[in-house]
C-alpha positions as CSV (number, residue, x, y, z in Angstrom):
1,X,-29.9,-133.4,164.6
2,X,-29.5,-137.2,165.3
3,X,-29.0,-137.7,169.8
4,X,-25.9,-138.6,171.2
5,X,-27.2,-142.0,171.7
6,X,-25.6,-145.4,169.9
7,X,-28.5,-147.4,171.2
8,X,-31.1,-146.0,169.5
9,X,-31.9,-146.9,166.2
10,X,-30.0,-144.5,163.3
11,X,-32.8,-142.0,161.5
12,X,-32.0,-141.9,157.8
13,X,-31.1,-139.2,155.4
14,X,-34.8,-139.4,154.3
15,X,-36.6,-137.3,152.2
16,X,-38.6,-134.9,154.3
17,X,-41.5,-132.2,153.0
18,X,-40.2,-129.1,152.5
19,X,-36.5,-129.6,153.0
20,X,-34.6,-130.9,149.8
21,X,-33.6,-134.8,150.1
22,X,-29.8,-135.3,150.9
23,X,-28.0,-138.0,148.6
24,X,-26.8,-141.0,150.3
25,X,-23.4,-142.5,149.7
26,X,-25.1,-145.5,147.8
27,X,-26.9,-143.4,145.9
28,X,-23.9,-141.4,144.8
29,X,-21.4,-144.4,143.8
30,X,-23.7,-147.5,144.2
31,X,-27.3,-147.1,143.2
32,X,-28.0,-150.0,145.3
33,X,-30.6,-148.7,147.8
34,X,-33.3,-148.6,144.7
35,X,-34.1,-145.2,145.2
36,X,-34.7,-142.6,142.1
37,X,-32.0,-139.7,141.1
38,X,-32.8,-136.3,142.0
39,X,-34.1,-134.2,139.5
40,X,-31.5,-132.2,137.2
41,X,-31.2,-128.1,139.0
42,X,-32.2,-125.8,136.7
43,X,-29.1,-124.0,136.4
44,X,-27.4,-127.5,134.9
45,X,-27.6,-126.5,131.0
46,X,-29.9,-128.8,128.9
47,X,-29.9,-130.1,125.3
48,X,-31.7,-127.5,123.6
49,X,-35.1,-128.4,121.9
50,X,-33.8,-129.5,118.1
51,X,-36.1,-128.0,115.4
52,X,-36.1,-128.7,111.9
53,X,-34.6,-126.3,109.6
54,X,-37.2,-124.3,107.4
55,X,-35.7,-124.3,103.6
56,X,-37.0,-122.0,101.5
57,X,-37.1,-121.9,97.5
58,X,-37.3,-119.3,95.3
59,X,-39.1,-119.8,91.9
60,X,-37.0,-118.4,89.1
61,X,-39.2,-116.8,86.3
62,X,-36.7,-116.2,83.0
63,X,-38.6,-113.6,80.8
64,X,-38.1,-114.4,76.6
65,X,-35.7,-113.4,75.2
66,X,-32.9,-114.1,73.0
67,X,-29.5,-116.7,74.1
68,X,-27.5,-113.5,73.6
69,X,-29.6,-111.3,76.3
70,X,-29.6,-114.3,78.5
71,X,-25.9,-114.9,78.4
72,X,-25.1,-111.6,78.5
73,X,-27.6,-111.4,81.7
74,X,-26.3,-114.2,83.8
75,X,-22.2,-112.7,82.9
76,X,-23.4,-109.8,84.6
77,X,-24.8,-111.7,87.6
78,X,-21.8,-114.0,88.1
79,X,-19.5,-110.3,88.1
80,X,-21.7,-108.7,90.9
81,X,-21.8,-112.3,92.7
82,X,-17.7,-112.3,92.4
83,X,-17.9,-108.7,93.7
84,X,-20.1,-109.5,96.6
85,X,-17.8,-112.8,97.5
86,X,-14.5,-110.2,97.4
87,X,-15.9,-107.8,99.9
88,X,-17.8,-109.9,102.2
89,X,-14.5,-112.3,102.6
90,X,-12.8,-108.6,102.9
91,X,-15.4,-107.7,105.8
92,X,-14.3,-111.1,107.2
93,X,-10.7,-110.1,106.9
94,X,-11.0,-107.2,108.7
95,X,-13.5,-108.6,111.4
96,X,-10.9,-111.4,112.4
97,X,-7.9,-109.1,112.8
98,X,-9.5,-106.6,114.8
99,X,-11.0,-109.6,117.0
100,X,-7.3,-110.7,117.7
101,X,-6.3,-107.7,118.3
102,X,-8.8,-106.2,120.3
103,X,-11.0,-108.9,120.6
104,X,-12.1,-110.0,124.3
105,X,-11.1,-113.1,126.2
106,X,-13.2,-115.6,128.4
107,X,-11.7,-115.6,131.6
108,X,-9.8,-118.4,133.1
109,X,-10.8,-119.0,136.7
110,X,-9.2,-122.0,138.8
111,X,-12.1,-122.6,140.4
112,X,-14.7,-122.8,137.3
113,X,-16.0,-125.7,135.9
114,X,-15.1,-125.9,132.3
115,X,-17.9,-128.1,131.5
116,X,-20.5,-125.5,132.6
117,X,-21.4,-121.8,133.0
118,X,-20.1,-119.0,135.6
119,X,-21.8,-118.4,138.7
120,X,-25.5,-119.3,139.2
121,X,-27.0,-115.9,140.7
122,X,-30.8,-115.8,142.0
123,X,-31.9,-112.6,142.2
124,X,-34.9,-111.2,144.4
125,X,-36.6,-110.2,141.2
126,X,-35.7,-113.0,139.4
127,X,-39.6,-114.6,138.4
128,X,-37.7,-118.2,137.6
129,X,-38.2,-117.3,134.1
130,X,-35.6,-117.3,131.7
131,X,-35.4,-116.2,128.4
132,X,-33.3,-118.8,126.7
133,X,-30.0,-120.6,127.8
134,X,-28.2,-118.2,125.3
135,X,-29.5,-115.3,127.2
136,X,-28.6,-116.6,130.6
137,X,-24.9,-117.7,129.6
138,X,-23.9,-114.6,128.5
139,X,-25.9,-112.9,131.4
140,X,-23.0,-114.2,133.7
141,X,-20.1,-115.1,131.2
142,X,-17.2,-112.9,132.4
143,X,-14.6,-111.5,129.9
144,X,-11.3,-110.1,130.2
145,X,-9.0,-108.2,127.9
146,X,-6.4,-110.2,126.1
147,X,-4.5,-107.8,128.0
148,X,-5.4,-108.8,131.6
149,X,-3.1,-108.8,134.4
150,X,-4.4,-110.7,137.6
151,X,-4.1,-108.6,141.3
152,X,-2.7,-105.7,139.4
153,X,-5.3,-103.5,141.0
154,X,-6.8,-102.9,137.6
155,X,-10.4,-104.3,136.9
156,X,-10.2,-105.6,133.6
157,X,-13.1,-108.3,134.1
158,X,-16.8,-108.1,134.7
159,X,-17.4,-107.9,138.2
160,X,-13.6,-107.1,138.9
161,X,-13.0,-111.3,139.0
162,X,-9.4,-110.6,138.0
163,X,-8.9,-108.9,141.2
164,X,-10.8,-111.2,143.5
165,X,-8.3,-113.2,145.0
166,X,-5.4,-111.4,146.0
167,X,-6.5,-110.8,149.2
168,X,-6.4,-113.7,152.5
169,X,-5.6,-114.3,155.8
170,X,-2.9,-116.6,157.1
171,X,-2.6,-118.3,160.9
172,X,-2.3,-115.7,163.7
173,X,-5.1,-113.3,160.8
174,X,-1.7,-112.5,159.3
175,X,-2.7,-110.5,156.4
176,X,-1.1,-112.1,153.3
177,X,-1.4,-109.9,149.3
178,X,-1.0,-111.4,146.2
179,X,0.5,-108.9,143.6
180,X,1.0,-108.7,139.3
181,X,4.6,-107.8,140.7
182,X,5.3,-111.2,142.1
183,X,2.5,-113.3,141.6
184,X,2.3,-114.8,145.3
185,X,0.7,-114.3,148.8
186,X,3.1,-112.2,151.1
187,X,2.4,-110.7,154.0
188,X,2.1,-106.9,154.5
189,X,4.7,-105.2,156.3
190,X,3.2,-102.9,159.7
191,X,4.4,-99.4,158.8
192,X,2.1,-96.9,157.2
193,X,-0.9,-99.4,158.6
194,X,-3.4,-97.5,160.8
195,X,-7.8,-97.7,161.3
196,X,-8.3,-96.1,158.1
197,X,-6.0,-98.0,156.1
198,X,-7.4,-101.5,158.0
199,X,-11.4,-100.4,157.2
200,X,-10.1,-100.0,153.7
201,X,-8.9,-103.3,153.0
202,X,-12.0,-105.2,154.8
203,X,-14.3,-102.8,153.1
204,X,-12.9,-104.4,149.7
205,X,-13.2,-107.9,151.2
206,X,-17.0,-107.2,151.4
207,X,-17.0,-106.3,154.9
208,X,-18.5,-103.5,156.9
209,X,-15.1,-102.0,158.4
210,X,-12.4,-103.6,160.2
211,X,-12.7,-105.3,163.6
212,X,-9.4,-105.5,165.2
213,X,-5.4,-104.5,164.0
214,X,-2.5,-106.0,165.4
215,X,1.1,-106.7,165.2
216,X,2.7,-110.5,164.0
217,X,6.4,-111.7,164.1
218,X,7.4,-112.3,160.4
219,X,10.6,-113.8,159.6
220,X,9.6,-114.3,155.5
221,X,12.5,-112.9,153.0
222,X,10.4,-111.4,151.0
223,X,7.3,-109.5,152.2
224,X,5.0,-106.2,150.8
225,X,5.7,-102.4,152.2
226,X,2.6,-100.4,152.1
227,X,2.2,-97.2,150.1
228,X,0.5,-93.9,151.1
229,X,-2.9,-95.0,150.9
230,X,-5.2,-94.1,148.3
231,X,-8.8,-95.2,146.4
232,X,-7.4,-98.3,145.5
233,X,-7.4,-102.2,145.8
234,X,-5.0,-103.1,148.4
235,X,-3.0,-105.5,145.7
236,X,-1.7,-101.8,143.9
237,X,-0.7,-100.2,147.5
238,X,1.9,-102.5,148.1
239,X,5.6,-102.6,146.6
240,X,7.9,-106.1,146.9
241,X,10.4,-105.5,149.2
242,X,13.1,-107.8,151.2
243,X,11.9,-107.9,155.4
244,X,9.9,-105.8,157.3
245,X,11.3,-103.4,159.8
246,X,11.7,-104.7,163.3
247,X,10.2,-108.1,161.7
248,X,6.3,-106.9,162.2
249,X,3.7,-107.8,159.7
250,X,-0.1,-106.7,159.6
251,X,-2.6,-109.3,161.8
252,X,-5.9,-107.8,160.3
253,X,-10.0,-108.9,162.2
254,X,-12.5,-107.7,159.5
255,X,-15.4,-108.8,162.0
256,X,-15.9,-110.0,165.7
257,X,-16.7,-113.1,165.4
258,X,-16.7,-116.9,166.8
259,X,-17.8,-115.7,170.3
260,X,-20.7,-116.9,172.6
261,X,-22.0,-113.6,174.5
262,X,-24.3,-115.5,176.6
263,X,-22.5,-117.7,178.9
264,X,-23.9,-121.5,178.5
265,X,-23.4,-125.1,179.5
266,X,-22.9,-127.1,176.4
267,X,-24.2,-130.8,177.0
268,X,-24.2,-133.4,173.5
269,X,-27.0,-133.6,172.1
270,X,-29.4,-131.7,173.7
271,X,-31.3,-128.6,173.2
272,X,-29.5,-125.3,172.6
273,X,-29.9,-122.1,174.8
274,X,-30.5,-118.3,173.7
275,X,-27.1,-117.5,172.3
276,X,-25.1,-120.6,172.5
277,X,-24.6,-120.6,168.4
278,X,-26.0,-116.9,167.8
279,X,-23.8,-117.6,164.1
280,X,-26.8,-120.2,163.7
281,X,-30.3,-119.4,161.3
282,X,-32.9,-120.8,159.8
283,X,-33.6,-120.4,156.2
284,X,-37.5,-120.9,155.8
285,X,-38.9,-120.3,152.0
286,X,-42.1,-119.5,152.1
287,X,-43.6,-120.5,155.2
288,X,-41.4,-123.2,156.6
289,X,-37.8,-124.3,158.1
290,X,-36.0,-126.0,154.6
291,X,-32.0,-125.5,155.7
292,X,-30.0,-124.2,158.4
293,X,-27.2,-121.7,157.5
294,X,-24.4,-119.7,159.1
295,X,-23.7,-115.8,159.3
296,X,-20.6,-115.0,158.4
297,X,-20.7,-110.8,158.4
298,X,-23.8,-108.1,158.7
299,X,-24.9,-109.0,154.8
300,X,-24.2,-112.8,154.3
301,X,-24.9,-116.4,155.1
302,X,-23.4,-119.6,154.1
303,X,-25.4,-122.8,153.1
304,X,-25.3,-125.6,151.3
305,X,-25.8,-125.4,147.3
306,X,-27.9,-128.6,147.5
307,X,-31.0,-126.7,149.4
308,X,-31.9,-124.4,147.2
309,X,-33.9,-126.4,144.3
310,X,-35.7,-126.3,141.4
311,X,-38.6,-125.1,143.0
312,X,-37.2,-122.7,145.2
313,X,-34.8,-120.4,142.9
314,X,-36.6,-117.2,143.6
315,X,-34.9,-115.1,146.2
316,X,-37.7,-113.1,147.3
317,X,-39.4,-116.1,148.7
318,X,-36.9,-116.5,151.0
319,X,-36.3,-115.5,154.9
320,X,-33.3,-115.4,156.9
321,X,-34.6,-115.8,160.4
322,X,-32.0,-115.2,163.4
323,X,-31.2,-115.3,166.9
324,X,-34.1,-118.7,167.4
325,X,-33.6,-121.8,169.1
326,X,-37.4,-122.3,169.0
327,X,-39.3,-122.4,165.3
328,X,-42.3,-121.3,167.4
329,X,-40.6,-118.5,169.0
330,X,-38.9,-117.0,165.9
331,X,-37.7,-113.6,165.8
332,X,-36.2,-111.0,163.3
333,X,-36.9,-112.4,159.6
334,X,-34.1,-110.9,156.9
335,X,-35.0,-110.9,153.5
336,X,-32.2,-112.2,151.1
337,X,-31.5,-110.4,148.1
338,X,-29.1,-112.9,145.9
339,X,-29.0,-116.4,146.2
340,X,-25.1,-117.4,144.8
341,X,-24.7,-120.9,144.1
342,X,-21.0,-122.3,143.4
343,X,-20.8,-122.4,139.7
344,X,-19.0,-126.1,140.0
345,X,-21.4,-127.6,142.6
346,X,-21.9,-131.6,141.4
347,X,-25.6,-132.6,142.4
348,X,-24.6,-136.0,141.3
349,X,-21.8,-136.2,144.1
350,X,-22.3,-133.2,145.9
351,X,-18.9,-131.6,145.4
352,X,-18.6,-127.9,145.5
353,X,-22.1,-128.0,148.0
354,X,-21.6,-124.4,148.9
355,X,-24.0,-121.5,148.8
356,X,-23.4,-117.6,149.5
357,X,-26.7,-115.7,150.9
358,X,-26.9,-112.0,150.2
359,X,-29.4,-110.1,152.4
360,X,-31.2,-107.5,151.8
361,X,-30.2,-105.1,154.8
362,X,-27.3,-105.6,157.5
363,X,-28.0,-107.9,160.2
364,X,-27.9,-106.1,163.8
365,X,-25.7,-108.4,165.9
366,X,-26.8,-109.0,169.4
367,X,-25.9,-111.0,172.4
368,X,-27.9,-113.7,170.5
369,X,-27.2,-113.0,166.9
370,X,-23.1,-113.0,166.1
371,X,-21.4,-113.9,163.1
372,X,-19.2,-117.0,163.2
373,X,-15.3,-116.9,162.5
374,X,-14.0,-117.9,158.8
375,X,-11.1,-119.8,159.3
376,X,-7.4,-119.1,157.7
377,X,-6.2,-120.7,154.4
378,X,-3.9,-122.4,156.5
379,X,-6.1,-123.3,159.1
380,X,-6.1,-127.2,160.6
381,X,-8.8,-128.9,162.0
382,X,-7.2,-131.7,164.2
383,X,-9.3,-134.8,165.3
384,X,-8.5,-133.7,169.2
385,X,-10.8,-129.8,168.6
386,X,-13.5,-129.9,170.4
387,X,-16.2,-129.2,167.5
388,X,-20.1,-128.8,167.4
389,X,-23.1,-129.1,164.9
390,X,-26.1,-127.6,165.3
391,X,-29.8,-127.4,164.0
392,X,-33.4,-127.6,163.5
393,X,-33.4,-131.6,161.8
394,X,-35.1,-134.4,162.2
395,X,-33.9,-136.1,165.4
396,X,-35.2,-139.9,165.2
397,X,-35.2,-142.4,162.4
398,X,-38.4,-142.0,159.7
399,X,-39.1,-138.3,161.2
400,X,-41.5,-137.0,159.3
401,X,-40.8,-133.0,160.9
402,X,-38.1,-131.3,161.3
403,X,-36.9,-130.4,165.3
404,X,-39.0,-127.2,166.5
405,X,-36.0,-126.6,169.1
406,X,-32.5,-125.7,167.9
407,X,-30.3,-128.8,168.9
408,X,-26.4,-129.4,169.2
409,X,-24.7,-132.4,169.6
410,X,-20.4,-133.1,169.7
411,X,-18.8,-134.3,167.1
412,X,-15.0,-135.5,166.0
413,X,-13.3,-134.6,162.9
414,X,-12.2,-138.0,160.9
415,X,-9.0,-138.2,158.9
416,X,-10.2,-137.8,155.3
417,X,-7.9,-141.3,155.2
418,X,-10.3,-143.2,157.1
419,X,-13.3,-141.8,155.8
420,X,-12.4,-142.5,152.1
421,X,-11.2,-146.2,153.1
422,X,-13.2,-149.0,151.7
423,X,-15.6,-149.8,155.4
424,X,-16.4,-145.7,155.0
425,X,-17.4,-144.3,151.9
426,X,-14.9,-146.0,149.1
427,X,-13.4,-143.0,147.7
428,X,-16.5,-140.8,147.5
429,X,-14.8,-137.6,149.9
430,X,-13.2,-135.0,147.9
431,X,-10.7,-132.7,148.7
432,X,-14.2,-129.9,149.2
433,X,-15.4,-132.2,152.2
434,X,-14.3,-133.1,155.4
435,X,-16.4,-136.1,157.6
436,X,-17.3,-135.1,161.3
437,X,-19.2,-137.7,163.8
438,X,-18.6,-140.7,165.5
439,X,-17.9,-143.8,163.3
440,X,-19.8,-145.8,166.1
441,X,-22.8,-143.8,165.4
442,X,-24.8,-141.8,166.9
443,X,-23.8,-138.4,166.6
444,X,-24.9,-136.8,163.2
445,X,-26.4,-134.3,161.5
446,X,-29.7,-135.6,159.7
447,X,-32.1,-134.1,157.5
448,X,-33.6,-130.6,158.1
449,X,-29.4,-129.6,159.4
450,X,-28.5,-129.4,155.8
451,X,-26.4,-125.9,155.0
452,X,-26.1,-125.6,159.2
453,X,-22.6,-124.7,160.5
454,X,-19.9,-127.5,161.6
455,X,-17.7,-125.2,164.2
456,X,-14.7,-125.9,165.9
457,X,-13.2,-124.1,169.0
458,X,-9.5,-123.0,168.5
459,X,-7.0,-122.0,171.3
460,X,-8.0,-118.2,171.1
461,X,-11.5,-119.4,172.8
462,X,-13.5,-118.6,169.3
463,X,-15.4,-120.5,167.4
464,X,-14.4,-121.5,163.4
465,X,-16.2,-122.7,160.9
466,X,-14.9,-125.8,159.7
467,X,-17.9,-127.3,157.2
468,X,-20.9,-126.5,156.0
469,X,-23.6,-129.9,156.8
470,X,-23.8,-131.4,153.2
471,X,-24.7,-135.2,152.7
472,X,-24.6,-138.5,154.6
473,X,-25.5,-142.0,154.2
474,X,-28.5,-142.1,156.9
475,X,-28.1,-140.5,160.1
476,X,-26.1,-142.0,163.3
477,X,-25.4,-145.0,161.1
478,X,-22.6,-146.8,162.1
479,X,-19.4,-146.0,159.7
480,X,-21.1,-143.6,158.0
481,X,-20.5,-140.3,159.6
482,X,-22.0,-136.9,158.7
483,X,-20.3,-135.4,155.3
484,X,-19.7,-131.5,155.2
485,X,-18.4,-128.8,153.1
486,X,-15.1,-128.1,153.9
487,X,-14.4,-124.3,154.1
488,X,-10.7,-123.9,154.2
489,X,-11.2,-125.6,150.6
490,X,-13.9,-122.9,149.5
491,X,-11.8,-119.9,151.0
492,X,-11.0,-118.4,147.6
493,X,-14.7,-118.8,146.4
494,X,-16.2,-117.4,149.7
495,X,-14.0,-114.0,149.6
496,X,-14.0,-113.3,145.8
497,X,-18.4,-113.7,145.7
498,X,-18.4,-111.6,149.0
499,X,-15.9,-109.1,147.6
500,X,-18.0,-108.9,144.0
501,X,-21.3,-108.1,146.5
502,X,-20.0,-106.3,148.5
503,X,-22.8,-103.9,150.2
């Protein structure tokens, strides 16, 4: 965590032992800073190994005989060969039709990259050993009937990723369904709603139970009436219909979350107290601090895609530890049970730098350990928020260790305009990132913070997350401000892996 100070030199984005280098902005367009390319991840497919084809001849021994026997010898052959060619091309026949018929589909998923496989899972067990590429595509290649209808509340896919993203939450935690009857996000009309009916829905979302129900005003012409409730995915409990009564919809809380418990004096750039940012952990592998990350419920963390490398793609050798602002004084460790990597993360540009933690057991939440609040799909962060970032980096230029004391500094958001102009970054911020600091330098996020939480405090006095720390040219540098996931972008990919894991 670079200091809120403009006068001190800025500390670089530099490679630091054990936490993963971040890629600078030259590096990513420019490759002027003379530096070397990362290594490829191991979950980016490589050219498999070519090996020569083995031919192999048969010697043909012709016994003596007479022309006659040996003519009438290879006429018989060439009749069983035609026979063979008719009913293997009949086999073939038959095969093709009843693969277009029945055959299955590989599913289309907005948010896949077509040039690569499905999700990248890291089990607990997983050794880092895989059999082939073969084996591990078709490990996580998810297929669909021909005859699949998304959000109609029938699981057609592996891992039910047909019925994944019909579920979300609009300003106000307006709860919005998207339905095979019309096709689009509507929100739910209030009647028939009660506890039972709310645990349900969060429960599917990959939540423990829901937090809080309310009443919103609703003026939309077309909304959703609920159903008697039954064992089923909320998208099939829900019926078009033309306004709600009285103009109430459903405002749904699956958690309680985005709230300090401790009271504490927040001062830039300074060392954090017991429970200012309870959402915030360390992730250690093996037996240091690589990446900060964020809790979002009881079973799961968010972190950047970028930290988990090569080297560290077994689960089981990874802690979760929560409730610290000291890395002497840590407390309870969690064990993570699948690492989830987004299957279109770019290590070249760091696009997609988004990771989903599963742990093992439920996190107990505790005036020091709370889960931060995921923002709505609508949700604007606005250069006047007051926003934080927080962690255990480096905090001067060339630091060699990472910060033993949790540390938090203020930060503005920056119009994606500006930091995509040609004194910024040039074009390098996608529509997955959003740029936080001060473009006078200063205030960053440096190396050590990477997969820690960007937060934002909205009017309702909770906290939000807005990004998830990602990549920067240096740190504190002067027009190059700190780079971060942005979440509002990752929504749909957040709430479909949670929903798929659910505990």
């Amino acid at each position: 965590m670079a200091e809120n100070n403009t006068k001190d030199p800025p500390p670089p984005y530099s490679s630091l032992e054990p936490q993963p280098p971040l890629m600078t902005y030259d590096q990513v367009v420019h490759e002027s800073y003379g530096t070397t390319h990362r290594t490829v991840p191991y979950y980016v497919p490589r050219d498999p190994t070519q090996v020569a084809a083995i031919i192999v001849t048969q010697e043909t021994v012709l016994h003596a005989s007479s022309k006659k026997r040996q003519s009438y010898g290879r006429s018989t052959k060439c009749l069983i060969g035609w026979a063979i060619v008719l009913l293997v091309l009949a086999a073939i026949g038959l095969a093709i039709w009843l693969g277009v018929r029945n055959g299955p589909r590989v599913e289309s998923d907005s948010e896949s990259n077509p040039h690569e496989s499905n999700d990248h899972e890291l089990d607990e067990n997983d050794s880092g050993e895989h059999e082939s590429d073969d084996d591990d595509e078709k490990n996580h290649m998810k297929t669909c009937s021909n005859f699949t209808v998304e959000c109609d509340a029938i699981e057609d896919c592996q891992q039910a990723s047909d019925e994944t993203n019909c579920v979300r939450f609009g300003q106000g935690g307006v709860l919005q369904v998207r339905t095979a009857q019309d096709e689009q996000f509507l929100p739910v009309c209030y009647p028939g709603m009660d506890k039972s009916y709310a645990d349900q829905i969060c429960v599917q979302l990959g939540f423990r139970r829901a937090y809080a129900l309310g009443l919103v005003e609703t003026k939309t012409s077309t909304v959703l009436s609920l159903k008697p409730r039954e064992d089923k995915l909320i998208q099939g409990l829900v019926s078009v219909s033309s306004s709600c009564p009285n103009e109430r919809a459903i405002s749904l809380e699956c958690t309680d979350c985005g709230q300090q418990k401790l009271s504490s004096r927040i001062i830039g750039g300074s060392v954090s107290n017991d429970g200012q940012w309870p959402w915030q952990v360390s992730l250690h592998f093996n037996s240091g601090h690589v990446c900060g990350g964020v809790f979002i419920s009881q079973d799961f963390v968010l972190s950047a895609a970028h930290c988990v490398q090569q080297s560290m793609i077994n689960s089981g050798g990874w802690r979760v530890y929560a409730g610290s602002v000291s890395q002497n004084t840590l407390k309870t460790a969690y064990s993570v049970k699948k690492i989830i990597l987004h299957e279109s993360y770019n290590d070249q540009n760091n696009d997609y730098d988004i990771a989903l933690l599963k742990l093992s057991s439920p996190v107990e939440f505790s005036n020091t350990v709370q889960p931060v609040c995921l923002p709505t799909f609508d949700q604007n962060f606005s250069e006047d928020l007051e926003c934080w970032i927080s962690g255990f980096g480096t905090t001067e230029e060339g630091g060699a260790y990472a910060s033993t004391k949790l540390m938090s500094v203020s930060v503005n958001i920056i119009d994606t305009r500006v930091c995509n102009s040609s004194r910024v970054y040039r074009g390098a911020i996608s529509n997955n990132m959003i740029c936080a600091g001060d473009l006078n330098g200063g205030r960053d996020s440096c190396q050590g913070d990477s997969g820690g939480p960007l937060v934002c405090k909205a009017l309702n006095n909770r906290w939000y997350l807005a990004g998830i720390t990602s990549w920067g040219a240096g740190c504190g540098q002067k027009l190059k401000p700190g780079v971060y996931s942005r979440v509002t972008s990752l929504l749909p990919w957040i709430y479909s892996k949670m929903q798929q894991e659910k505990p």
